[in-house]
C-alpha positions as CSV (number, residue, x, y, z in Angstrom):
1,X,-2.4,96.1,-52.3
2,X,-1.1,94.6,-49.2
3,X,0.9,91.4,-49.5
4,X,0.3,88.2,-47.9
5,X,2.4,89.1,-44.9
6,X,1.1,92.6,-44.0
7,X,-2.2,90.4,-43.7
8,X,-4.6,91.7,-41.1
9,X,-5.9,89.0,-38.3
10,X,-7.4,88.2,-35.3
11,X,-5.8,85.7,-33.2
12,X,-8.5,83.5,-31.4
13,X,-7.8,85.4,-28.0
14,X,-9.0,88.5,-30.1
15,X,-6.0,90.3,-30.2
16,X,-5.1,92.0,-33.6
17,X,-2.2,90.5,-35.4
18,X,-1.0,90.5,-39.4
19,X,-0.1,87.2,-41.1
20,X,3.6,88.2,-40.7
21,X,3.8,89.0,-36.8
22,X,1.9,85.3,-36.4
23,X,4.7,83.6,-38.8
24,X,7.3,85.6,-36.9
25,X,9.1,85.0,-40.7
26,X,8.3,81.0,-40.3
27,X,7.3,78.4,-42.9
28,X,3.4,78.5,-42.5
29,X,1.2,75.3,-42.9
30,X,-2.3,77.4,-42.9
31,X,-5.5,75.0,-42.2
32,X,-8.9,76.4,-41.9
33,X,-9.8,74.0,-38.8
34,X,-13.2,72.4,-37.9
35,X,-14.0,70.7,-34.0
36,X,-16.9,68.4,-35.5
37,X,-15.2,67.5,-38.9
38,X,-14.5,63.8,-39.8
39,X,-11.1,65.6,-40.3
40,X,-10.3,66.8,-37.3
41,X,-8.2,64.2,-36.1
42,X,-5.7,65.8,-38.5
43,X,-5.4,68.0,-35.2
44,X,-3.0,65.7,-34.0
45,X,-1.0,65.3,-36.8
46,X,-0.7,69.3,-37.3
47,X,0.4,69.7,-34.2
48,X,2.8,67.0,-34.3
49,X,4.4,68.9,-36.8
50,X,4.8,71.9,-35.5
51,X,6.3,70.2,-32.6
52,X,8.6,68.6,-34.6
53,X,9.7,71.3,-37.3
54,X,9.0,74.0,-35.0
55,X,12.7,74.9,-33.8
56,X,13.6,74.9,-37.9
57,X,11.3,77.3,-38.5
58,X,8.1,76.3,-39.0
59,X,4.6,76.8,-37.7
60,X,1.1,75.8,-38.5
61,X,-1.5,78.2,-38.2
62,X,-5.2,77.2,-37.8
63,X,-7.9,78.7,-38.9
64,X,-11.2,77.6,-37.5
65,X,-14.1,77.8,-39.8
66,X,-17.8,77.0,-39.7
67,X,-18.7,77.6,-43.6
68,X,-18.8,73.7,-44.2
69,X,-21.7,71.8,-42.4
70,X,-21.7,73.9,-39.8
71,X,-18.8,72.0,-38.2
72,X,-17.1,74.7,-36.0
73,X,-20.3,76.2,-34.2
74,X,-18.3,77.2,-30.8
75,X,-17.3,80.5,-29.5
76,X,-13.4,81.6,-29.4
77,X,-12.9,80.3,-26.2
78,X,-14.6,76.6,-26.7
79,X,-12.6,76.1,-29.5
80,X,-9.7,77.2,-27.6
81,X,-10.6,74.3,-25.2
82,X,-11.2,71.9,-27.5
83,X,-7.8,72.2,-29.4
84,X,-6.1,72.7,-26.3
85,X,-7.8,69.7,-24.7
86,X,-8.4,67.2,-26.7
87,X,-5.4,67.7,-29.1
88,X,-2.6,69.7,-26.9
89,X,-3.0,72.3,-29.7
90,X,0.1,74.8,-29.1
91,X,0.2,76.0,-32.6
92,X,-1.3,79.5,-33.3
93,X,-4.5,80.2,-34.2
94,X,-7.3,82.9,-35.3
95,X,-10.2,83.9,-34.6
96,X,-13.4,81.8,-36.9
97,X,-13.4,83.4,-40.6
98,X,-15.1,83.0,-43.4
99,X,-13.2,81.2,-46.2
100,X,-15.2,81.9,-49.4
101,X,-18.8,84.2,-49.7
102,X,-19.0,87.8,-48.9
103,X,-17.4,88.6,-45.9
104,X,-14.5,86.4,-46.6
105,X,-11.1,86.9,-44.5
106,X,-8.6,88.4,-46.6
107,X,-6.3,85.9,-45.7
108,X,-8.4,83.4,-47.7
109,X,-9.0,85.5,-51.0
110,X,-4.8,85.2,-51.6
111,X,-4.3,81.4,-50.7
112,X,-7.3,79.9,-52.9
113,X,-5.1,80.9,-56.0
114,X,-2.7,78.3,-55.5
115,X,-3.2,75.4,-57.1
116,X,-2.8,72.0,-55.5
117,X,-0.5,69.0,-57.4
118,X,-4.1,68.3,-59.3
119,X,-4.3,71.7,-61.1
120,X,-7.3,72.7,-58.7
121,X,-7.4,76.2,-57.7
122,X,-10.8,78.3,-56.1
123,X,-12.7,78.1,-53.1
124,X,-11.7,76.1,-50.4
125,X,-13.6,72.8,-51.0
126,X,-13.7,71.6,-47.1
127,X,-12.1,71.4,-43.9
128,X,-8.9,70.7,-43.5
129,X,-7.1,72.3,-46.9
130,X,-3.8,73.3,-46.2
131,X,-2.2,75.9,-48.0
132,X,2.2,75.9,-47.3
133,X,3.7,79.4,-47.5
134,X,7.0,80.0,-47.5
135,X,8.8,82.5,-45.0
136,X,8.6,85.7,-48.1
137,X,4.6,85.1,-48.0
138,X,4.6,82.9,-51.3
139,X,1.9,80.3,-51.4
140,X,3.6,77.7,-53.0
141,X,1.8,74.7,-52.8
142,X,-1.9,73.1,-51.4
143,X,-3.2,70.0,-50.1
144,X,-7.0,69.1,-50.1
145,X,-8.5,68.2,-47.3
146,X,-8.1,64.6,-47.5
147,X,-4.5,64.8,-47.4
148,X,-3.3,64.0,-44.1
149,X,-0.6,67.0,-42.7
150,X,2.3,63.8,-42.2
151,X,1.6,62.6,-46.0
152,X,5.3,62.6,-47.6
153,X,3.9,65.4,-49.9
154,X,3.5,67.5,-47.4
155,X,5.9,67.0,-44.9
156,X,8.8,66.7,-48.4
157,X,7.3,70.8,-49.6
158,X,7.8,71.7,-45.7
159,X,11.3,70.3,-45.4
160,X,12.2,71.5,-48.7
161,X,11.6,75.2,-47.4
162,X,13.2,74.8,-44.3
163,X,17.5,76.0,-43.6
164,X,19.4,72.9,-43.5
């Protein structure tokens, strides 16, 4: 059974990747990411974040997704545009996956068996759930999609894996 890390992806350009090679050994925030969610503003908050606790070793990765209310219906490259427009999106992202249901990514059948500070664990309820993995590939904690990416919780489990 491959580990979190050897992962296989798709980035959103289409180019093959693993988990690993996209975290380049990084702290991961991992979002499945929606362009017509009431949650997408979080888009500027993610990639806030990565701005800001990128040089210590972290990096969000988005995941778009169009599982929930149909709320990510564009191709590779609108999304791209979107993100990239709207939001300055410089954060890494995949291609669009399935989260839950047959055909889900493999990526997604790891992380929903963390549980979040409620005891929740299972399908990803919505947009916008975050899932923090440490540099090793350990999920070790998750944040429902209501919880904005600069809410103490999260940003205190980032800081709290990253060196000094």
């Amino acid at each position: 059974m491959a580990t979190l890390l050897e992962t296989r992806l798709t980035t959103l350009a289409g180019e093959p990747t693993t988990f690993g090679e996209l975290t380049q050994g990084a702290v991961a925030l991992v979002v499945n990411v929606a362009s017509k969610c009431g949650h997408t503003y979080q888009y500027e908050y993610l990639e806030a974040l990565h701005r800001a606790l990128g040089p210590r070793g972290f990096t969000v990765i988005g995941v778009p997704c169009n599982q929930f209310g149909a709320e990510e219906p564009g191709t590779a490259a609108q999304i791209q545009q979107f993100c990239s427009r709207t939001y300055g999106v410089t954060f890494p992202m995949t291609e669009k996956v399935k989260v839950h249901g047959k055909g889900r990514s493999p990526l997604y059948a790891t992380l929903e068996n963390a549980r979040d500070a409620s005891g929740y664990s299972g399908k990803v309820r919505w947009n916008f759930e975050k899932f923090l993995v440490a540099p090793d590939g350990r999920v070790v904690a998750r944040f429902d999609p209501e919880t904005p990416p600069d809410a103490p919780e999260v940003v205190d489990a980032i800081e709290a894996l990253l060196p000094g």
